[in-house]
Backbone as a printed PyTorch tensor [residue, N CA C, xyz], in Angstrom:
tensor([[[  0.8280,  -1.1820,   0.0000],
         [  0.0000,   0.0000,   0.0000],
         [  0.8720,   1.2440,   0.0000]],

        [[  0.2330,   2.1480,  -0.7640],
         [  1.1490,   3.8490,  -0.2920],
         [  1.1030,   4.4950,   0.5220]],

        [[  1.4490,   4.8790,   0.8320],
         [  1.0210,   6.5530,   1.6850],
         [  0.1610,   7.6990,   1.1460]],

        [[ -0.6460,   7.9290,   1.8660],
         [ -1.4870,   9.0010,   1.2420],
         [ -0.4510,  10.6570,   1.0240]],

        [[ -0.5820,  11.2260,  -0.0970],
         [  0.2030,  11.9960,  -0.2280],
         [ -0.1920,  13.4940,   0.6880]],

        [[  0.6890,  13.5240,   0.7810],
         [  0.6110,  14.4310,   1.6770],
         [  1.2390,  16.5270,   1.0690]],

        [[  0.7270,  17.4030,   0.9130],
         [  1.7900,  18.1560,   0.4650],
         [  2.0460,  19.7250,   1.5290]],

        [[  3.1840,  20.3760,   1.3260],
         [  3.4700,  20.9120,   2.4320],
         [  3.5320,  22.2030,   2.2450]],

        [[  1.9970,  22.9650,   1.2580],
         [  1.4110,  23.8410,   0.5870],
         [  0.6540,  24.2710,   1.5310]],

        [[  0.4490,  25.5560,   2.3590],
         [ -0.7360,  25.3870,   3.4800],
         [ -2.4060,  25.2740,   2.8690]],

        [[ -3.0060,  25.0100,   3.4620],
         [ -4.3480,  25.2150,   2.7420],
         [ -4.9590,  26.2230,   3.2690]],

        [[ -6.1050,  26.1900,   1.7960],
         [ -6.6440,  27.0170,   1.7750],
         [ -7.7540,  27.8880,   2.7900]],

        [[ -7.9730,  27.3770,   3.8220],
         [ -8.3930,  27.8100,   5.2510],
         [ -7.4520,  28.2670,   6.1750]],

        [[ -5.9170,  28.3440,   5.7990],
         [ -4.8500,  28.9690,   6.5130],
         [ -4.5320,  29.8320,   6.0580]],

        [[ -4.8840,  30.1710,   4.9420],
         [ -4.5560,  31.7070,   4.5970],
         [ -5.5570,  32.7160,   4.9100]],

        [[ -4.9580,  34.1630,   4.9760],
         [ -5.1670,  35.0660,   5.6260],
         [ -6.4880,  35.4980,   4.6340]],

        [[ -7.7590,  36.1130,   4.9290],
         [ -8.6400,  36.4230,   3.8910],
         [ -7.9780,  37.8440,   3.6740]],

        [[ -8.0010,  38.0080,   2.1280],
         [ -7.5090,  39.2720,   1.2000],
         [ -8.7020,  40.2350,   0.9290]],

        [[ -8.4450,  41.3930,   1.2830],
         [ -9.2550,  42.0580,   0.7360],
         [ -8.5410,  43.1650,  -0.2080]],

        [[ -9.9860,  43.1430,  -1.3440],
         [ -8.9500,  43.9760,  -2.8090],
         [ -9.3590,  45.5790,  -2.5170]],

        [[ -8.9610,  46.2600,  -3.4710],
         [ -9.6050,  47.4700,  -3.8590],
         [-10.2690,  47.4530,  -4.2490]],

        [[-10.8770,  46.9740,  -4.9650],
         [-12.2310,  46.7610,  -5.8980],
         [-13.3000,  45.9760,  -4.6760]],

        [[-13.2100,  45.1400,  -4.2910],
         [-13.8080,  45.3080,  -3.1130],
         [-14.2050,  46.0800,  -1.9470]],

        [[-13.0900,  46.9510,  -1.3040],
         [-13.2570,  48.0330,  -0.7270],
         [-14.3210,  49.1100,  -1.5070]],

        [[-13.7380,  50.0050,  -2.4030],
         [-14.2980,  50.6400,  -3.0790],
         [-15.7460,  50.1100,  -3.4450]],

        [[-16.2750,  48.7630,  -3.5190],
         [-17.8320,  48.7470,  -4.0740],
         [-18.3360,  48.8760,  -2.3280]],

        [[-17.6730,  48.8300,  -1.3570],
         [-18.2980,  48.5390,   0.1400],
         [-18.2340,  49.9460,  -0.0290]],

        [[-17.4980,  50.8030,  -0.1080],
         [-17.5600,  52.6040,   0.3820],
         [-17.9790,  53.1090,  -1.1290]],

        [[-18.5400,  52.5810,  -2.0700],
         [-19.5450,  53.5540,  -2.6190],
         [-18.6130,  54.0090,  -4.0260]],

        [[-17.5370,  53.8880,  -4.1890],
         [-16.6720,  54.8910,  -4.5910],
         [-16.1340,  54.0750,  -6.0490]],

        [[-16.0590,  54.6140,  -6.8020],
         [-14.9400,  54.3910,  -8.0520],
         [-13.8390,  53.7150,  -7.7050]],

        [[-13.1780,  52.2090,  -8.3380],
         [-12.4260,  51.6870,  -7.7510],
         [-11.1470,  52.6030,  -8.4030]],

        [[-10.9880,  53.2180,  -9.6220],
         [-10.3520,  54.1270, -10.3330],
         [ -9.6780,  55.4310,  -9.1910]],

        [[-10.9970,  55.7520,  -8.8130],
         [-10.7360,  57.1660,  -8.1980],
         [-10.1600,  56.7240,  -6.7280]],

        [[-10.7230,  55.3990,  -6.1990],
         [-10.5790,  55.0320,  -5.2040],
         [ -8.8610,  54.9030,  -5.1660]],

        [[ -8.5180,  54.0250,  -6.2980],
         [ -6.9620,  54.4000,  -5.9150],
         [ -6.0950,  55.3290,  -6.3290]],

        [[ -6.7140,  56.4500,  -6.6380],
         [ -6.0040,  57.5410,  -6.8220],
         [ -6.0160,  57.9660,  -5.3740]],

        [[ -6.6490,  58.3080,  -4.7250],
         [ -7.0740,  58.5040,  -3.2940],
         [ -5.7920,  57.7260,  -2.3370]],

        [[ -5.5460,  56.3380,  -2.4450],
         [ -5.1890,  55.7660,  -2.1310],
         [ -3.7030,  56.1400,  -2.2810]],

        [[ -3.5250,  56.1330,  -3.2040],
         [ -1.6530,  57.0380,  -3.9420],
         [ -1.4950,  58.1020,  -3.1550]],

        [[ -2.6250,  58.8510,  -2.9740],
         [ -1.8160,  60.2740,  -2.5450],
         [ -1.9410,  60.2080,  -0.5770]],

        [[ -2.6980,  59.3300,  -0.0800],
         [ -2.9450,  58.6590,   1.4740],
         [ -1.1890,  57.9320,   1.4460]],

        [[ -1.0080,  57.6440,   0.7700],
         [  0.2320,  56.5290,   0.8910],
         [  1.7580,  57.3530,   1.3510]],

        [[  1.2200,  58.4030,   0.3170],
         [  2.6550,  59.8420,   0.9210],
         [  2.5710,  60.1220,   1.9940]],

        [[  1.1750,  60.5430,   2.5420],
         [  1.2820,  61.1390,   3.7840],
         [  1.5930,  59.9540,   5.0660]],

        [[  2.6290,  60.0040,   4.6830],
         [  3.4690,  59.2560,   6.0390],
         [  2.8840,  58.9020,   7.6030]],

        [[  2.7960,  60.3030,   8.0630],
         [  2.4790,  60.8010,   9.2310],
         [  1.4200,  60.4170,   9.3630]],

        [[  0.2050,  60.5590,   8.3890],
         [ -1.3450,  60.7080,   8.7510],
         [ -1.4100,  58.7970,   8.4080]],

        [[ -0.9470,  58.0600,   7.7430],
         [ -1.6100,  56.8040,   7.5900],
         [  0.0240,  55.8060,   6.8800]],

        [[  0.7250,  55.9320,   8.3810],
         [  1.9470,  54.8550,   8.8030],
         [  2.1750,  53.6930,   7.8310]],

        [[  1.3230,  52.8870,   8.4160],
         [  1.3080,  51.2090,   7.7430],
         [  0.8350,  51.2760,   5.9450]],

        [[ -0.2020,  52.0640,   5.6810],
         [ -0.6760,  52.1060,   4.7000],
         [  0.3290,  52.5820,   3.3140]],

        [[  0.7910,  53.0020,   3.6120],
         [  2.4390,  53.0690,   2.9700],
         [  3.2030,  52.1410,   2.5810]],

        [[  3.6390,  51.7690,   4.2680],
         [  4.0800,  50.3000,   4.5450],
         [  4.3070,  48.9160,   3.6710]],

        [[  2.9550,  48.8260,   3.8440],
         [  2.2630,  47.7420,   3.2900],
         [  2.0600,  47.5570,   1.4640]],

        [[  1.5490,  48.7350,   1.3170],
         [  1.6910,  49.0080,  -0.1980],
         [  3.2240,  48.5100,  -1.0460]],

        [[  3.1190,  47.4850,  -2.0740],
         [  4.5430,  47.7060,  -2.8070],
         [  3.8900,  48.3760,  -4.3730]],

        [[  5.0810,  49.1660,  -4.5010],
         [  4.4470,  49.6710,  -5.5800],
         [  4.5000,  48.5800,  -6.8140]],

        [[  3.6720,  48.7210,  -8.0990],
         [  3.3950,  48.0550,  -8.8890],
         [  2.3120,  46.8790,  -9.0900]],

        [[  2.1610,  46.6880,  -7.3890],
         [  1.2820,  45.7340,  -7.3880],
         [ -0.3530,  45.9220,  -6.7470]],

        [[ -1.4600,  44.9790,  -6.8280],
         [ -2.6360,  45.6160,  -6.1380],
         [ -2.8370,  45.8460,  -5.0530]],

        [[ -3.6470,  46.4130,  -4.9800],
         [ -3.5730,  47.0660,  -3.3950],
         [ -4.5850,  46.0310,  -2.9070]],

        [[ -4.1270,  45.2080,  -1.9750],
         [ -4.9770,  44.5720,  -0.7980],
         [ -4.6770,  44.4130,   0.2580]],

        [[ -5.2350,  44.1210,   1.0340],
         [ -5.4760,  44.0980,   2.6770],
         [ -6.2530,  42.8190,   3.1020]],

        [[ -5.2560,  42.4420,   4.4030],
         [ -5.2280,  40.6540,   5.0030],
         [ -6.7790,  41.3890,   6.1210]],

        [[ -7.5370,  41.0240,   6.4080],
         [ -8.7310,  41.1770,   6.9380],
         [ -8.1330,  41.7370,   8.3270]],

        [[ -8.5260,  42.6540,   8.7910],
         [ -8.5830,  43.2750,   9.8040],
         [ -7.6440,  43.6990,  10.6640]],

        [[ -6.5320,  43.7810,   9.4330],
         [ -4.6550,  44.7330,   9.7460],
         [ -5.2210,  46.2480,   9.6370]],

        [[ -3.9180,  46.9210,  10.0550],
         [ -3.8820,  48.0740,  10.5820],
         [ -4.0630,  49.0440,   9.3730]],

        [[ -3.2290,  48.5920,   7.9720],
         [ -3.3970,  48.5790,   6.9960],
         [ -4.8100,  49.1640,   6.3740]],

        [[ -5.3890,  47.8650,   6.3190],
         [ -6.6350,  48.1240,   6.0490],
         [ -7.8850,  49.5330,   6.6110]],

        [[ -7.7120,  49.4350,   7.8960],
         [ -8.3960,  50.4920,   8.6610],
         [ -8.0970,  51.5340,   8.3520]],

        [[ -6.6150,  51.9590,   7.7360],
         [ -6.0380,  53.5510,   7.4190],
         [ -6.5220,  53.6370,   5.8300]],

        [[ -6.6900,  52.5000,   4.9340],
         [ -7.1710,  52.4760,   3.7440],
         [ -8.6200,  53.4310,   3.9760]],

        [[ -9.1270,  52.6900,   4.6460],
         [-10.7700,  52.7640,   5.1650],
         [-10.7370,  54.4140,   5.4720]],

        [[-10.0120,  55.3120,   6.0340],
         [-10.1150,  55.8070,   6.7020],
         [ -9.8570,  57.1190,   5.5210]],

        [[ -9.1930,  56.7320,   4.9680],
         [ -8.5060,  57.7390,   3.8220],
         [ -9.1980,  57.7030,   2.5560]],

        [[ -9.9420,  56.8530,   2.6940],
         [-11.2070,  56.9820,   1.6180],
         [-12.2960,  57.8280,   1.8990]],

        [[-12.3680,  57.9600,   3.5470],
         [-13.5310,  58.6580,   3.7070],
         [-13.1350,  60.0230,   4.5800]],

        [[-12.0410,  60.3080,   4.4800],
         [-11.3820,  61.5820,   4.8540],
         [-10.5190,  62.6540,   3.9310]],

        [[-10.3980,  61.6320,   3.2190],
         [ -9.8830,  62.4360,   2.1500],
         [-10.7430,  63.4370,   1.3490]],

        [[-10.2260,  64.8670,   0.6300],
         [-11.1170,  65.9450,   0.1410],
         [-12.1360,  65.4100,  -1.0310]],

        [[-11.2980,  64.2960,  -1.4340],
         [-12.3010,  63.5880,  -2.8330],
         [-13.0750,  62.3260,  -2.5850]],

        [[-13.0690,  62.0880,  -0.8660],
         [-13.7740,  60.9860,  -1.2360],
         [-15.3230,  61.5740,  -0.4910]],

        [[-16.2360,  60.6730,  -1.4030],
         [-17.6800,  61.1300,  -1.6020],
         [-18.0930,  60.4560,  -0.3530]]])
């Protein structure tokens, strides 16, 4: 008999749930477009939203692991910012 194979890939209930921009943005109402323009110029301001910077690499999409610090300054800069509706 074999061994049942086994592989040392975590599954898919161990990973962290992702949240996108395009997700965010349809929850706050907003243009996922405009939403990350918003998002670009939150990312400079250092001071006002730390991690959200951080976390961001440039080139790639913007998401957020469910309920990081990250995320909350995303949240926050969508709806504080002068353009967001």
């Amino acid at each position: 008999m074999t061994a049942p194979e086994t592989s040392n890939a975590p599954a898919a209930n161990d990973l962290p749930a992702m949240i996108t921009l395009d997700q965010l943005a349809r929850e706050m109402k907003i243009v996922p477009r405009e939403a990350r323009m918003m998002l670009r110029l939150a990312a400079k301001q250092v001071k006002v939203y730390p991690n959200l910077g951080k976390e961001h690499v440039a080139r790639q999409p913007w998401q957020w692991a469910l309920g990081s610090k990250a995320l909350e300054e995303a949240k926050k800069a969508l709806t504080s910012l002068p353009d967001g509706k």
